[in-house]
MIPANU-964483 format. One record per residue: x, z, y of N, C-alpha, C in turn. Coordinates in steps of 0.1 Angstrom, whole numbers, padded with zeros to 4 digits, always signed. Each point is the difference from the previous one (the first is absolute). Example, Ala and Ser with C-alpha at 12.3 -4.5 7.8 and 13.67 -1.06 7.14 Angstrom:
MIPANU-964483
+0132+0078-0057-0009+0000+0012+0009+0000+0012-0004-0007+0011+0009+0000+0011-0008+0008+0011
end
This chain:
MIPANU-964483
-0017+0346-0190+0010-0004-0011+0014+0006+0004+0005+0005-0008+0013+0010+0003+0010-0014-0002+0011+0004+0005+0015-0009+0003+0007+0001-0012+0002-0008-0005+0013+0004-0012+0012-0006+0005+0014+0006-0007+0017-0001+0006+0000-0011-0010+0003-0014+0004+0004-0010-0004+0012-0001-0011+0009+0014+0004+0012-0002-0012-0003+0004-0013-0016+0003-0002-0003+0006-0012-0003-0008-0008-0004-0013+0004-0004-0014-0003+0009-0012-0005+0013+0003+0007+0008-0011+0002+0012+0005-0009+0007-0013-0007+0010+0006-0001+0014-0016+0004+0010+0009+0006+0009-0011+0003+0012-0006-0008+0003-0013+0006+0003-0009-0017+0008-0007+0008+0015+0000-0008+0013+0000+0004+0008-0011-0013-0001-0011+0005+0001-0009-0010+0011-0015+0008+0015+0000-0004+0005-0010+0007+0003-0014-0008-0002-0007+0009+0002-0014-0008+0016-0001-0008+0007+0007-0010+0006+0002-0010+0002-0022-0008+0008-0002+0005+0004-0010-0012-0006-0011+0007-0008+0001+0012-0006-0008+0015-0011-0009-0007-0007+0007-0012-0008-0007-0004-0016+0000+0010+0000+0003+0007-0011-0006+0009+0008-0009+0013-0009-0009+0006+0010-0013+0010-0006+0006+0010-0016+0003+0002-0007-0004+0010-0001+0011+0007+0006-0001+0013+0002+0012+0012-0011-0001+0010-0007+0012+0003-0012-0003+0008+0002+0013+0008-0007-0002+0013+0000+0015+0008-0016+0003+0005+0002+0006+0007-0015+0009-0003-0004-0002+0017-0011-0007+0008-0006-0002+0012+0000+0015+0004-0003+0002+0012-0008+0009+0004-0018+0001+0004+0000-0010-0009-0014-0006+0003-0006+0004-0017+0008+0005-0005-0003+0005-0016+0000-0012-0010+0006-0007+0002+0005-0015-0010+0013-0001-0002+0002-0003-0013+0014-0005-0005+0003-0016+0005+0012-0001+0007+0005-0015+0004+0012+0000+0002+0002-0016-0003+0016-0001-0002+0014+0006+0009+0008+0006-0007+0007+0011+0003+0011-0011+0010+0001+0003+0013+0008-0003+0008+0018-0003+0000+0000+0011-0009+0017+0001-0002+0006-0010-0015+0013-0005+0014+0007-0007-0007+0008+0004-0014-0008-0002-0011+0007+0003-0009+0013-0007-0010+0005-0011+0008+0012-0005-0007+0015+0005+0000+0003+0009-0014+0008+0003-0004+0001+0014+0002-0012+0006-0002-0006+0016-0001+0000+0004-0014+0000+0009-0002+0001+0007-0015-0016+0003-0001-0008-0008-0004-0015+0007-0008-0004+0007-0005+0014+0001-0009-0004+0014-0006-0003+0012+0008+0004+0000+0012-0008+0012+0005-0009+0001+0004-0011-0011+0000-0009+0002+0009-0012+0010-0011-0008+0007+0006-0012-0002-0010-0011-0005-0004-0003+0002-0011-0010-0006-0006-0014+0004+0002-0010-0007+0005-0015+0000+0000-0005-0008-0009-0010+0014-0009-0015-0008-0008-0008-0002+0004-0011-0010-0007-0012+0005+0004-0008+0011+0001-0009+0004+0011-0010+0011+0002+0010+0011+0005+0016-0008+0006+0011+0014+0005-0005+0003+0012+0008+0003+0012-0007+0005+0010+0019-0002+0003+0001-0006+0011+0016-0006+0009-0006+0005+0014+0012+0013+0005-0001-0006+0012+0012+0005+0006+0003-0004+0016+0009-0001+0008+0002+0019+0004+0009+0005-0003-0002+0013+0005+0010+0002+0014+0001-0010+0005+0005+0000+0016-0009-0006+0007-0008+0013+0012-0009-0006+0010+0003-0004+0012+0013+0004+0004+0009-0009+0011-0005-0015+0008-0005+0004+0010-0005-0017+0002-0003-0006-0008-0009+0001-0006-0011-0002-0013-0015-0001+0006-0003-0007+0020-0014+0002+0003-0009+0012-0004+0003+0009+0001-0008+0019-0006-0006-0006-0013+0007-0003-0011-0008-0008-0010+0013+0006-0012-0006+0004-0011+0005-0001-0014+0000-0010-0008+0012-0010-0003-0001-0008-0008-0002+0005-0015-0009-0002-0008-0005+0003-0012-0013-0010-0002+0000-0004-0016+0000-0004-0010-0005-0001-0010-0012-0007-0005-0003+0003-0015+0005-0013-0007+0010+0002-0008+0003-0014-0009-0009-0005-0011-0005-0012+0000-0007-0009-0007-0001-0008-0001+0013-0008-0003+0009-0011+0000+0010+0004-0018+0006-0010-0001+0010+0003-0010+0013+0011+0007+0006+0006-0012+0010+0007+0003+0013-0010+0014-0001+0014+0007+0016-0001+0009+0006+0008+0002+0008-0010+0010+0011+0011+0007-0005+0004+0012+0010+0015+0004-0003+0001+0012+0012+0010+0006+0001-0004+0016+0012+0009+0000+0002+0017-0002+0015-0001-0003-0002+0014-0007-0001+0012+0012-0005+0002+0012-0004+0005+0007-0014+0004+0001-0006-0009-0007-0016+0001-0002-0003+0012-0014-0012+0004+0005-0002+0011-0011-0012-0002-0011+0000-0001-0009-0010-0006-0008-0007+0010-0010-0018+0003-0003-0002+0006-0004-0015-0004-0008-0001+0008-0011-0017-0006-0009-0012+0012+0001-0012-0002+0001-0005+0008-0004+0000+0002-0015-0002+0016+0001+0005+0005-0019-0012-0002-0006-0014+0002+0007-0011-0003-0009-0014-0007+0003+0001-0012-0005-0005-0013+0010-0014+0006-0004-0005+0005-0006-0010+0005-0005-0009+0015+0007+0009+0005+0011+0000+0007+0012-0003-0002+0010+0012-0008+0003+0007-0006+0012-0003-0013+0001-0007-0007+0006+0001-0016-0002+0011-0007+0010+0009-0010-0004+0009-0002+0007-0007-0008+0013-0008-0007-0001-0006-0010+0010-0001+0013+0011-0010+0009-0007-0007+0006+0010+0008+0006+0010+0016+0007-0004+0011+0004+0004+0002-0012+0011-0001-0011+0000+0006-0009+0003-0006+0000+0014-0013+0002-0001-0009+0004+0010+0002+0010+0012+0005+0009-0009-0001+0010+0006+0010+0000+0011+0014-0005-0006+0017-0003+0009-0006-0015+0010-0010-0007-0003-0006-0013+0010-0004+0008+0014-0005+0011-0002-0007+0008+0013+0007+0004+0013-0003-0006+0012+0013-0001+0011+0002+0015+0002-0007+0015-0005+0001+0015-0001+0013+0003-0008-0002-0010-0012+0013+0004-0010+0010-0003+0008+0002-0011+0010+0009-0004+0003+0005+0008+0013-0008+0003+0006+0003+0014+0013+0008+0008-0009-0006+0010-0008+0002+0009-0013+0017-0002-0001+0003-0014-0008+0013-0001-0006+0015+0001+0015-0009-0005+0010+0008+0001+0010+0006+0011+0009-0010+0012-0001-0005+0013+0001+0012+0008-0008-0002-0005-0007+0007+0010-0015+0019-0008-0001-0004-0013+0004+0016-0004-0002+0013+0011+0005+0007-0001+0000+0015+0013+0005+0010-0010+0000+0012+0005+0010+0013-0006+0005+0004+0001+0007+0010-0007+0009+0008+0001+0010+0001-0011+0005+0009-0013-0004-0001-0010+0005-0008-0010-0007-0002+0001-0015-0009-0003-0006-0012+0006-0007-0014-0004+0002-0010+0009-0008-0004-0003-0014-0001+0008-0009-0004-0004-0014-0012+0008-0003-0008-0008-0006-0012+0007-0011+0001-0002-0013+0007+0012-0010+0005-0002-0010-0007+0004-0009+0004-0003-0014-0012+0006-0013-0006+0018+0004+0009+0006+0007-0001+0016+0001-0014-0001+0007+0001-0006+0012-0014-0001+0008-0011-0009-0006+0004-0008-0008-0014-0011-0009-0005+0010-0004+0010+0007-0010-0009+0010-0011-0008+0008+0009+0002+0005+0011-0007+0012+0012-0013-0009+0003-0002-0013+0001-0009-0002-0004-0018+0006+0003-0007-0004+0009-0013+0012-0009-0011-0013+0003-0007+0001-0010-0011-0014-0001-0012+0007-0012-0011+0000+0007-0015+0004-0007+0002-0012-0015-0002+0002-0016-0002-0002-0008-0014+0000-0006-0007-0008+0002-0014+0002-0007+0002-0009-0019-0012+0004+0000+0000-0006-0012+0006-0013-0004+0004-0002-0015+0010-0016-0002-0016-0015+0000-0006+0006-0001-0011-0007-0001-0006-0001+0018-0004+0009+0008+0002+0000+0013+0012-0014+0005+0012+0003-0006+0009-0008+0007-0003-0011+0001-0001-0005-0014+0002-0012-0011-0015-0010+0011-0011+0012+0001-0010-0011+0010+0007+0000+0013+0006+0010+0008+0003-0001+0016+0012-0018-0001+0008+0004-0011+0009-0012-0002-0004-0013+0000-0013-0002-0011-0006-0011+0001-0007-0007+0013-0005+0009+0010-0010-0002+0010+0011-0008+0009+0014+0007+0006+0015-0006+0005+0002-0011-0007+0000-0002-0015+0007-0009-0001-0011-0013-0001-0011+0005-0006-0014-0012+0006+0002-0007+0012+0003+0008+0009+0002-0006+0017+0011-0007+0002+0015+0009-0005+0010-0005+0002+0001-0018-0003-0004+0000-0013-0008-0015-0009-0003-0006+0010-0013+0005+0006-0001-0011+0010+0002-0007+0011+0009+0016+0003+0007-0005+0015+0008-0013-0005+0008+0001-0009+0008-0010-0006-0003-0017-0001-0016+0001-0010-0003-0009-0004-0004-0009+0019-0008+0011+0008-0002-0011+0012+0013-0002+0007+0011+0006-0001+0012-0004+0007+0003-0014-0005+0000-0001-0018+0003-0012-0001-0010-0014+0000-0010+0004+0003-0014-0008+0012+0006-0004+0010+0005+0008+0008+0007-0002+0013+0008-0010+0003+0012+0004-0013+0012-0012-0001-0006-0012-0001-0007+0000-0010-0002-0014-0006-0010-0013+0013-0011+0012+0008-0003-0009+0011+0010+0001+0009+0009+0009+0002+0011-0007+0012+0012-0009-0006-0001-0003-0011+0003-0011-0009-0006-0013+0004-0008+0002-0002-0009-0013+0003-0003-0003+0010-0001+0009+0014+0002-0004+0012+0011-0004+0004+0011+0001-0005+0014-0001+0004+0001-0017-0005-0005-0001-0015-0002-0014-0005+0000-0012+0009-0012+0008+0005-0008-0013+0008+0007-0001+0012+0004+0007+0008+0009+0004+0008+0009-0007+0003+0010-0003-0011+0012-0009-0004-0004-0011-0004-0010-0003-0008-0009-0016-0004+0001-0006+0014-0009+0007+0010-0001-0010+0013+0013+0001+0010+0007+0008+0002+0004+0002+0010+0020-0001-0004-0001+0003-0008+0018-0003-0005+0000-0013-0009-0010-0001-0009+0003-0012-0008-0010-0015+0007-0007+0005+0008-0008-0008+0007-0008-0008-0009-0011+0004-0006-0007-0005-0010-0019+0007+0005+0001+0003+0011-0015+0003+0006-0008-0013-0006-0011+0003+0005-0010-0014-0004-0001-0010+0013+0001-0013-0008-0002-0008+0017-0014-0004+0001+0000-0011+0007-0013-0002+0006-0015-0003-0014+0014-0006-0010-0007-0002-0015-0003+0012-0006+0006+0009+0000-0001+0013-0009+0011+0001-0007+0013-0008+0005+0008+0000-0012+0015+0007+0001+0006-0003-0008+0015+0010+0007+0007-0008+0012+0004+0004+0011+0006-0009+0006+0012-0005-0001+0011+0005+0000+0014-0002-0005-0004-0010-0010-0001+0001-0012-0002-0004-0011-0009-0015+0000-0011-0001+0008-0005-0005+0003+0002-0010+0012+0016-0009-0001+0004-0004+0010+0001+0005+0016-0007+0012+0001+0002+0007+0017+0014-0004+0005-0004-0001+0012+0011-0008+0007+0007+0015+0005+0017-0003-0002+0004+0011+0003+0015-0007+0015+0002+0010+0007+0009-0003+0008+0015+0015-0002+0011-0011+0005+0009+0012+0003-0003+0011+0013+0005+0012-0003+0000+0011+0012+0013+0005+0003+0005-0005+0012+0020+0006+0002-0004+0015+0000-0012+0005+0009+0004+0014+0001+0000+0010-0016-0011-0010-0009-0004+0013-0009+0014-0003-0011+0006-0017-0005+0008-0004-0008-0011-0003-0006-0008-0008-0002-0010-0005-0009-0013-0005-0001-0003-0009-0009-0013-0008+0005-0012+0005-0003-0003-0003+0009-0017+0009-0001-0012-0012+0003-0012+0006-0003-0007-0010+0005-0002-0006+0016-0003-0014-0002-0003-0007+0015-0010+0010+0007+0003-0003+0016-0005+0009+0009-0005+0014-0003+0007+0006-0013+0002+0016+0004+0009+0002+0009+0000+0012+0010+0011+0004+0006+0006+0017-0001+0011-0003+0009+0007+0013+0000-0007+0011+0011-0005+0011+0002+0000+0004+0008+0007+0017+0001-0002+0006+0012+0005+0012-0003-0014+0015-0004+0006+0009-0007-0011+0006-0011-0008+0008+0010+0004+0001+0016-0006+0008+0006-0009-0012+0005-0005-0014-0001-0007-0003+0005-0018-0001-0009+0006+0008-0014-0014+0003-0006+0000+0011-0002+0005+0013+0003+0000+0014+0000+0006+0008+0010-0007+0011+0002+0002+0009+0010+0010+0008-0006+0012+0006+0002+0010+0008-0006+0000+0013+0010-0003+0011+0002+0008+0012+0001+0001+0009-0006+0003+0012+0004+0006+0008-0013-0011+0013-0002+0003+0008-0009-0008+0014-0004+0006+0009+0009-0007+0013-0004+0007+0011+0013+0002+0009-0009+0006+0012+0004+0005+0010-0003-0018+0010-0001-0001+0008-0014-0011+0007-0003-0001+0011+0004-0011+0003+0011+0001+0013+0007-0009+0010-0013-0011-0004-0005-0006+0010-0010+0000-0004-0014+0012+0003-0003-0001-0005-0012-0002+0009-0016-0014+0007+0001-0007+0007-0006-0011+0000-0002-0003-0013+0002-0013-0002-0002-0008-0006-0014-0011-0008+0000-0004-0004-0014-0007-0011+0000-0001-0007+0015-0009-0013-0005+0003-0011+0002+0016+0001+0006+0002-0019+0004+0021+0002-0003-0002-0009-0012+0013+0000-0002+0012-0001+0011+0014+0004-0002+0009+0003+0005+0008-0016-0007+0008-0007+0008+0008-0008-0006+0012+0005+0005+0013-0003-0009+0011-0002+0003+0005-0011-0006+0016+0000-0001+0011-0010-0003-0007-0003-0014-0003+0007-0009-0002-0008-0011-0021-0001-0008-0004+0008+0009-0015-0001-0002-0005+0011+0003-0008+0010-0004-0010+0009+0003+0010+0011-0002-0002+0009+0010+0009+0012+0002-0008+0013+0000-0013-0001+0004-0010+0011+0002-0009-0006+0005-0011+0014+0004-0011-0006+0007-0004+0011+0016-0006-0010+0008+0000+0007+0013-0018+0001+0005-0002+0007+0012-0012-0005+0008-0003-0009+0006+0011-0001+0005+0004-0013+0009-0001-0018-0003-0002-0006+0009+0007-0012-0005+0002-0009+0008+0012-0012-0001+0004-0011+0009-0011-0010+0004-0003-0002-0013-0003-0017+0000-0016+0001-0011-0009-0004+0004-0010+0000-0006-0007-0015-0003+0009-0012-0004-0001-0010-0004+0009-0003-0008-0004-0014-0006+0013-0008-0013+0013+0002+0006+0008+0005-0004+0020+0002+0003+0006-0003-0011+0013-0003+0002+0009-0005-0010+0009+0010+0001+0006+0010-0007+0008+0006+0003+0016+0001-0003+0009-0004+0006+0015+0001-0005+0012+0011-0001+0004+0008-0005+0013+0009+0005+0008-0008+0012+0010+0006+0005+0009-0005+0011+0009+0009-0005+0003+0009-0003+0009+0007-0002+0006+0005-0018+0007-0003+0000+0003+0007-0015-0005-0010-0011-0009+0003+0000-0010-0005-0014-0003-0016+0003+0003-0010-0005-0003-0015+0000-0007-0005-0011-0008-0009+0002-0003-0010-0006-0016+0004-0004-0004+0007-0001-0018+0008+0001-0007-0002+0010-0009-0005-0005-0011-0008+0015-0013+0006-0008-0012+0008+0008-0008+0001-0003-0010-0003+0010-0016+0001-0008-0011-0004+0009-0010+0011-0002-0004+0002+0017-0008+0014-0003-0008-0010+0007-0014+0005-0007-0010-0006+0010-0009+0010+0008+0003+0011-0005-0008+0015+0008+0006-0001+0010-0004+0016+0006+0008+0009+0009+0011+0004-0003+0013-0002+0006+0010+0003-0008+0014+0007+0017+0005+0008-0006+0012+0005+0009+0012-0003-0002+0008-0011+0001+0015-0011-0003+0006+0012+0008+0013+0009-0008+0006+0004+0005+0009-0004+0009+0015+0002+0009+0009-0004+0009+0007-0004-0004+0001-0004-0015+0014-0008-0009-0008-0011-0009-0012-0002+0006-0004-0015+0002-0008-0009+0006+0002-0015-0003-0004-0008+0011-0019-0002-0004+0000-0004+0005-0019-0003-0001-0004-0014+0006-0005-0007-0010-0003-0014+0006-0016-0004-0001-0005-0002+0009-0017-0004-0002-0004-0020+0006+0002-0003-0013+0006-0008-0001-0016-0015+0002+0001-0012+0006-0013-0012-0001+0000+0000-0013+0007-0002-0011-0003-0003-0017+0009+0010-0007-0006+0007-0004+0003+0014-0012+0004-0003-0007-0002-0005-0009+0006-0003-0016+0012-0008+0002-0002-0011+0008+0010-0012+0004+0011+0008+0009+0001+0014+0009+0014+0004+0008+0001+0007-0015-0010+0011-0006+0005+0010-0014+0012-0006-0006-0001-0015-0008+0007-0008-0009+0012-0003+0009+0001-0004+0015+0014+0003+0006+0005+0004+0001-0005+0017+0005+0006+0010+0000+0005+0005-0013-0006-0003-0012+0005+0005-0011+0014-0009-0008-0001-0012+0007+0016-0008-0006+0009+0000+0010+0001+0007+0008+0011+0001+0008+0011+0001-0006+0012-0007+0009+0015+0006-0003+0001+0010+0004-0005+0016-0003+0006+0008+0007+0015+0003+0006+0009-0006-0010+0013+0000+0001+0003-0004+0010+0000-0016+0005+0000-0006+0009-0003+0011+0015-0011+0002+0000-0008+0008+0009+0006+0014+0003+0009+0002-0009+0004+0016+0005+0009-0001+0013+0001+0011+0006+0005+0004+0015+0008+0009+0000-0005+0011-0006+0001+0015+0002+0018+0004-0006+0004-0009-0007+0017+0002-0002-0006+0006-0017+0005+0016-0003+0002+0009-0011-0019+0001-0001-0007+0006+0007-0013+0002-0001-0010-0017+0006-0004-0004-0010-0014-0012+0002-0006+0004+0009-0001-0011+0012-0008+0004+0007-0009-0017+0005-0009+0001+0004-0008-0012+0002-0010+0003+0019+0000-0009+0005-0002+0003+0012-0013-0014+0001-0005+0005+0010-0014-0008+0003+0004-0016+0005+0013+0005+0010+0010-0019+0002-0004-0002-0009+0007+0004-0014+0005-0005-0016-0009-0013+0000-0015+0002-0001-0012-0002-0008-0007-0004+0013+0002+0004+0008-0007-0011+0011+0006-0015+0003+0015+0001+0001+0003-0017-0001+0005-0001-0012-0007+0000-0015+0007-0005-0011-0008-0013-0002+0004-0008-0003-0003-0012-0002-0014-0002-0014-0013-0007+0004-0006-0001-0013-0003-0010-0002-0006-0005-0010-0004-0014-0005-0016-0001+0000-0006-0009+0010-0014+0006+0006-0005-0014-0011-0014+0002-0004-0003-0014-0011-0010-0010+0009-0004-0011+0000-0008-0004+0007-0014-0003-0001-0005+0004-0013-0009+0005-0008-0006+0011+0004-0017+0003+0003-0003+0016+0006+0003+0009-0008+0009+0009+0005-0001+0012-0006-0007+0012-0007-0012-0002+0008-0016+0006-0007+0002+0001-0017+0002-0019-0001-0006+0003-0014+0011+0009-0010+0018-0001+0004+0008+0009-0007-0011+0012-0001-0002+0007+0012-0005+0008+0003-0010+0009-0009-0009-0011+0001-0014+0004-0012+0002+0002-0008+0014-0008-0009+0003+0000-0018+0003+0016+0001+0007+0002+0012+0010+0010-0007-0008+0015+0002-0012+0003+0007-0009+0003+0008-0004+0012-0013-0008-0010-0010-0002+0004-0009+0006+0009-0012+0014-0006+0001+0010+0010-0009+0001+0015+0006+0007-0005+0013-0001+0012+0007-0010+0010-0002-0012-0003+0005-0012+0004-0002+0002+0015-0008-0001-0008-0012-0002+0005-0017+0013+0009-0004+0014-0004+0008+0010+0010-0001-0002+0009+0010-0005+0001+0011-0002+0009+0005-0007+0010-0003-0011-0001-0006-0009+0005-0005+0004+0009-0015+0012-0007-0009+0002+0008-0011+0011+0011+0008+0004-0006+0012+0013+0012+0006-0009+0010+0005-0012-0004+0006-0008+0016+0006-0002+0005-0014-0007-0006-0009-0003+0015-0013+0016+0003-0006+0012-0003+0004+0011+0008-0006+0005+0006+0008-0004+0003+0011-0002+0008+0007-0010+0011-0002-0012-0001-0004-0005+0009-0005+0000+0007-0010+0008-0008-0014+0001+0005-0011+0012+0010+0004+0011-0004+0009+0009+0007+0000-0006+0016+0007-0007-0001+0010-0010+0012+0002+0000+0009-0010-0009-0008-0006-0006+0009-0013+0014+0003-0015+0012-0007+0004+0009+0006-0008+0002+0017+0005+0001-0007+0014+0005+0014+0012-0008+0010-0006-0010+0002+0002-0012+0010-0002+0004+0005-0010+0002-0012-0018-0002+0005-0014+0013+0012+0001+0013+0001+0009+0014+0004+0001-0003+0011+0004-0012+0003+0013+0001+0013+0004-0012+0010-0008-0006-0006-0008-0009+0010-0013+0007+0005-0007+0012-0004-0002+0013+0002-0012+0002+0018+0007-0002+0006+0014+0007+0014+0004-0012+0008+0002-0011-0008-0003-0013+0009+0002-0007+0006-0015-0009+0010+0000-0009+0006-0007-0006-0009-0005-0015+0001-0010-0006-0003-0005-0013-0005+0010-0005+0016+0006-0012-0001+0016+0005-0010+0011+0012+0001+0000+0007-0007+0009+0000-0016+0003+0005-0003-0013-0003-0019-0012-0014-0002+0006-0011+0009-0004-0015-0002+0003-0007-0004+0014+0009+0008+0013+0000-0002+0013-0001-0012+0000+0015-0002+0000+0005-0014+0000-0006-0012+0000-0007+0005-0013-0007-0014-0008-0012-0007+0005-0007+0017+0003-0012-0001+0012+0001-0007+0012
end
């Protein structure tokens, strides 16, 4: 399939907010999503910003410390603003060109080498409408597109729909979570709420508050092992994820820890606790806890004061002291059974997180058919 010059397709569209009749100011991710636009705009003139339609195409034409990433954009949202630095453009014939499929095309981390490749400057780089139009991207049929689109956005659907599976059981674990353990409402020996149910409660000088009789305080390293991750010697691999400060960074050969972990940032990134239960490689900018009750350290480690707990001055930083003498609230009730409820959710979230991981695979894959042949698609498929 021959390449066609994208400027023959496009045409650019120069439209300013005149009389400030649009409010809503948005900027453009480098992750290819529109989100709320950072800059303070009180007592800015609007009128200059410009205007995005729908099915426009926004993006940032400064790659400058931009992560080797082009911020761009398919709008499908109501009309906005955008700064007037951004360059904004439609396809001329949807009936050609399908915008999704376009959308696809600038999603591919090649486009994004490509625009970085091609940027020019001195102290700053730009990739401007001159190089969009330069452009070259295989055009197959509008009918061709119209199914490759659907197949992405079938998936895309569902990545979505199990994400919000996810919330809703870490919803519900979190529920229960705070039913027994903040509001003190576990079941007692009746089955019933305790608090609620007359449970005898005492004051605590260290925590400021009353908790149940003979719970106590102990320190969090006396039910979890805390050290940290290490620095990734091969980090080009493909079968055991990579953690860092805020989750999954890549994937390696290698791996740390080949049981239940809890994992936390220490550096930078706060307040994200995750649970690998694989083989997994915790980078050197986090801590790692393998912990007597999983679910029950998870829900501690996830309400932390981080604030409290910072060290580091200008840069967050959290240290294994931190979290080895932090004070916790141990229940006197076996732990098991927390354990078991939550067992289950987990379970079941874990399980929709491995297939969105796979679906995201198979986005990968649908992205790189977009630069191949016809024989080629067929390989593939095989």
């Amino acid at each position: 399939m021959s390449y066609k010059r994208l400027g023959d397709y496009i045409i650019e569209k120069v439209e300013f907010n005149d009389g400030n009749k649009y409010k809503l100011l948005q900027g453009v991710s480098n992750n290819k999503y529109f989100q709320k636009a950072k800059t303070n705009i009180i007592g800015i003139d609007l009128a200059k910003y410009r205007v995005a339609h729908y099915n426009q195409f926004v993006f940032n034409r400064a790659t400058t410390r931009n992560g080797d990433k082009i911020s761009i954009a398919l709008r499908k949202g109501e009309s906005c603003i955008v700064s007037p630095s951004y360059r904004i453009f439609e396809v001329r014939d949807e009936n050609v060109l399908h915008p999704d499929y376009l959308q696809m095309w600038f999603t591919r981390p090649e486009f994004d080498r490509y625009a970085r490749f091609k940027s020019h400057g001195s102290a700053h780089e730009f990739f401007d409408m001159e190089e969009m139009c330069e452009v070259e991207l295989p055009i197959p049929s509008i009918e061709e597109q119209r199914q490759i689109v659907a197949q992405y956005q079938s998936i895309a659907n569902k990545i979505k729909v199990n994400e919000q599976i996810c919330e809703k059981l870490e919803a519900t674990a979190q529920a229960l979570y705070k039913h027994w353990f903040v509001d003190f409402e576990f079941p007692n020996e009746e089955g019933k709420p305790y608090k609620s149910s007359g449970g005898q409660m005492v004051w605590n000088e260290e925590l400021g508050k009353e908790i149940p009789e003979e719970w106590e305080v102990t320190e969090f390293q006396t039910i979890t092992n805390v050290t940290s991750g290490k620095s990734v010697k091969n980090p080009n691999g493909s079968k055991y994820p990579i953690y860092g400060a805020g989750g999954i960074t890549g994937y390696t050969n290698d791996f740390l820890f080949d049981e239940n972990i809890i994992i936390i940032g220490r550096v930078g990134t706060h307040g994200k606790v995750f649970i690998e239960y694989g083989k997994s490689y915790p980078s050197d900018n986090t801590l790692v806890f393998t912990p007597n009750y999983l679910y029950f350290s998870y829900f501690l480690l996830k309400f932390l004061n981080y604030d409290e707990l910072n060290k580091g001055g200008v840069q967050a930083l959290l240290t294994q002291s931190d979290l080895k003498q932090l004070h916790v609230l141990i229940p006197k009730f076996d732990l098991p059974i927390f354990e078991e409820k939550m067992s289950s959710l987990f379970e079941l979230k874990n399980n929709i997180e491995i297939e969105n991981q796979k679906l995201t695979q198979l986005q990968s894959l649908l992205l790189s058919r977009l630069a191949v042949g016809e024989e080629e698609k067929r390989k593939i498929m095989v």
